[in-house]
N, C-alpha and C positions, 0 to 999 in steps of 0.2 A: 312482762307478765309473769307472777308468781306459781311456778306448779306445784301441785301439789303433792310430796313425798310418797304416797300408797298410791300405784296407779288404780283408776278404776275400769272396772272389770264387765266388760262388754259378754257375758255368758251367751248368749243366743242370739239366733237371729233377728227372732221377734223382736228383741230386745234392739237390736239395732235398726231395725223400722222404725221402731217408735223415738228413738231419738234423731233420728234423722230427717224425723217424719215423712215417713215414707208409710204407702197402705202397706199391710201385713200380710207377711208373705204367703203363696202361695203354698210354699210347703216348708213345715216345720222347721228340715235338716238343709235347703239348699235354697239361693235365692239370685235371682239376676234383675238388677235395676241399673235405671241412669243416674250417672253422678249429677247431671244438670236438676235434674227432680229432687235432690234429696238438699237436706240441711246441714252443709258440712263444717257451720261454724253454731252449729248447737253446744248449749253451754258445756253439757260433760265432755264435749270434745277441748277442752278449752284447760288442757289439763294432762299427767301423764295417764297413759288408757292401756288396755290391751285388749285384747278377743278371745271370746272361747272356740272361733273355729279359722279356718282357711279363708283368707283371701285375696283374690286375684284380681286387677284391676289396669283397665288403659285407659290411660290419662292424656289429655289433649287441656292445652289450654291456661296451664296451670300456674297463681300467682299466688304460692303462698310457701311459709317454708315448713318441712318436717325433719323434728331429732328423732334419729335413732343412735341411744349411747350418747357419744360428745361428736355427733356427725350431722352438718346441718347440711338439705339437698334442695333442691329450685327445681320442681317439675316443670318439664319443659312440653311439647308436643309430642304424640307418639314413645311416651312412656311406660314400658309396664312393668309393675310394681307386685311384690308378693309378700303375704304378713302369714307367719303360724302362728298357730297357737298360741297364746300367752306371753307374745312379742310384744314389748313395750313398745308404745307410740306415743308421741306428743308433738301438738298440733304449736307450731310457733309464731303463727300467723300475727300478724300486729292490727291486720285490717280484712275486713270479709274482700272475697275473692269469688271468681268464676270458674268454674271448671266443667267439660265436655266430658263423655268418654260411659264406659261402661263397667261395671264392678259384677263380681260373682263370689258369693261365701259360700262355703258349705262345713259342714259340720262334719268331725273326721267318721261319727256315727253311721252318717252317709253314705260311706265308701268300704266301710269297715268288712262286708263281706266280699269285698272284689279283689283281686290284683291287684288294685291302684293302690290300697290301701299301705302294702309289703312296698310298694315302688316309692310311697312318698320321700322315704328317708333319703333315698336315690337324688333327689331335687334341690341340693344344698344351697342353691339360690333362696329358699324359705327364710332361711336365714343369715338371708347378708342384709346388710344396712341399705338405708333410701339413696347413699351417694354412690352405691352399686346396683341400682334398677339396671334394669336392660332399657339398650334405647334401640329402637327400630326404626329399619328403615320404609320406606314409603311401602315397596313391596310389601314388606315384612309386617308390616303394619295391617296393610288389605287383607294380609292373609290370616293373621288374628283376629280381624272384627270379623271375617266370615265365620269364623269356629264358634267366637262369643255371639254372634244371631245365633247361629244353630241351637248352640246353649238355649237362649232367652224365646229361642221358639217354642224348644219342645220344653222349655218352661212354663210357658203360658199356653201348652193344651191342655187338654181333658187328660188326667192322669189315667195311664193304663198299666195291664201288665209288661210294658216295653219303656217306660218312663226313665224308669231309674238307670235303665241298661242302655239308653239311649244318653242320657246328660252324663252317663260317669263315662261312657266312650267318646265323647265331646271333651271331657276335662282331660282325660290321659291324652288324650291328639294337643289340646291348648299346650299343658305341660310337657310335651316330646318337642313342640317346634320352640317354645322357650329355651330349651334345656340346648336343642340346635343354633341358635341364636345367640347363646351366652358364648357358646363355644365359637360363635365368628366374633361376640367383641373381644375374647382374650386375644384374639389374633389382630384387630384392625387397633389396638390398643398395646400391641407389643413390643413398641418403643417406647410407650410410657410404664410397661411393665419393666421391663429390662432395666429403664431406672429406677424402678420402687426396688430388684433384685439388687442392687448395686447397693443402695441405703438401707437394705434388711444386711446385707455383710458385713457394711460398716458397723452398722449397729450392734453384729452378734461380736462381731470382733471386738468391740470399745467395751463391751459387756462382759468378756471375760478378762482382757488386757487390764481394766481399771480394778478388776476381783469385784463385780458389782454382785456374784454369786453370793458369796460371803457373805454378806449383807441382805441381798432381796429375794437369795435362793436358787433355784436350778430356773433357767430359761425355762418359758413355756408359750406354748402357741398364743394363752390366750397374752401373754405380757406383750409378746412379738406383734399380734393384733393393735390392739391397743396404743402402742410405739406408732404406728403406723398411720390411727384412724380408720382403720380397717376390721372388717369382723372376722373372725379367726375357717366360717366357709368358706367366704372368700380369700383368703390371703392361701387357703390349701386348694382350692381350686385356681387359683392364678399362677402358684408354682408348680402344680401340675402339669400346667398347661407349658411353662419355660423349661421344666426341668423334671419332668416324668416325678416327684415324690410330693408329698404332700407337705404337710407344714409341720407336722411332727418329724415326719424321716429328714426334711432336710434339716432341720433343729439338732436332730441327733446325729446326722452326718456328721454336719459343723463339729458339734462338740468332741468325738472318737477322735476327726482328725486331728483337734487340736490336742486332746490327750496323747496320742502317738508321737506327737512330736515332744511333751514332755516328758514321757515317757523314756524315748528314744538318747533325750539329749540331758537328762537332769536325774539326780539322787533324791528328788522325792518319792515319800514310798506311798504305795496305790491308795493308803486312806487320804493321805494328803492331797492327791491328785484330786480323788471322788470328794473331799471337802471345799476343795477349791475352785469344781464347778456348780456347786453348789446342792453336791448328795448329802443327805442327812445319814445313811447310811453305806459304807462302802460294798457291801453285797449290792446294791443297787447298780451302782456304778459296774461292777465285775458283772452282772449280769446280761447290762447292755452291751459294752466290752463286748462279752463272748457272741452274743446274740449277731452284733455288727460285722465279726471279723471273726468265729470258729477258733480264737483264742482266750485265753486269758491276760488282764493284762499282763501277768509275772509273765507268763511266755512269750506275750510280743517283745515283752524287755528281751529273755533271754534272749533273743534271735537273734540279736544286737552282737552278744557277745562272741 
């Protein structure tokens, strides 16, 4: 199937009833339907897509495939899935499929005067790829449809003055036991992280050993991402989780250490070094240098002497 290069652009919700065809929604900015009810191989799905709001989604049942980036995933049962804003989607499906479960949008409009609003950035799961959904277990499962009824109830009553204040203290609980949940699969998954640690090493090391700086520039999280099939949330929430720093600090760890040691053992001088990891500028390099270790590098040299 041929996509189409401009993804198209899912703005509202209403807008996504009507291609789903699904009736229109109850309220403007927030919506909770079943996935079995709607039309999820409508044609503009059938193409790269994205949304103009949140959404959150457990999925049961599911045969079909989803890209995000160059990352293809097989929803499986007990699935749950989260897209922001403006997050390319494409549907890869070769054949119509079935799917259970239940979906929730809302618009960041929605939330915009609450606490949740300031927490969302907090939720870097928004932005990890489909081959990093959270997969739940049975527990863990029951105890997400009970939060998304609650949702989809006080959705479907009579809107009052407690409405809003009721579905956004619904969403922040959904998102807190997520957020708990990613935090157990770093851990039931931390044999196979330990090896992705081991192949991100290799990788920074062949990256500076071969001078691929020179050429491709300074290492960056998102190149490191990338390398990996990973999305640059996830790969700083996964060393997090092995190694207390994110994916930038461990990036520039790597790199200090291995400057000290040329430092330490070789007659290049500090522009050479910062060109040879690939700084366009060596004030750049001296910066982080001092930033990392309360020296410079001329001073870590001298210290040698």
């Amino acid at each position: 199937m041929k996509l189409s290069y401009t993804p198209f652009h899912i703005g509202s919700i209403t807008e996504q009833h009507r291609i789903l065809k699904l009736p229109k929604p109850l309220h403007p900015l927030v919506s909770v339907f079943r996935l079995e009810d709607s039309m999820h191989h409508a044609e503009e799905l059938n193409q790269n897509f994205s949304l103009g709001f949140y959404c959150v989604s457990l999925k049961q049942g599911f045969k079909g495939k989803f890209k995000y980036g160059y990352s293809y995933y097989d929803f499986e049962e007990g699935v749950l899935s989260f897209l922001s804003p403006n997050q390319i989607l494409a549907n890869q499906s070769e054949e119509e499929y079935e799917v259970t479960g239940i979906s929730l949008s809302f618009h960041p409009d929605f939330i915009r005067n609450y606490p949740l609003a300031k927490k969302m950035k907090e939720y870097g799961f928004f932005n990890y790829t489909a081959n990093e959904a959270l997969h739940l277990s049975e527990r863990e499962e029951q105890m997400i449809g009970k939060i998304f009824k609650a949702i989809e109830t006080e959705y479907q009553s009579p809107i009052d003055a407690f409405s809003q204040d009721v579905i956004i203290a619904n969403i922040d609980l959904l998102l807190t036991h997520a957020n708990r949940y990613y935090n157990r699969q770093f851990i039931t998954r931390k044999t196979l992280n330990h090896d992705l640690l081991t192949r991100i090493n290799q990788f920074i090391d062949e990256y500076y050993e071969q001078n691929k700086a020179l050429t491709q520039g300074l290492l960056t999280v998102e190149v490191l991402a990338d390398a990996f099939h990973v999305s640059s949330g996830y790969l700083s929430d996964m060393l997090r989780s092995l190694v207390g720093q994110s994916a930038q600090q461990y990036i520039h760890n790597q790199l200090i250490e291995k400057s000290k040691l040329l430092l330490a053992s070789t007659n290049l001088s500090v522009s050479e070094i910062a060109y040879q990891f690939g700084f366009e500028y060596p004030q750049s390099f001296n910066k982080l240098f001092r930033n990392k270790t309360n020296f410079s590098p001329l001073q870590y040299r001298q210290s040698f002497n």
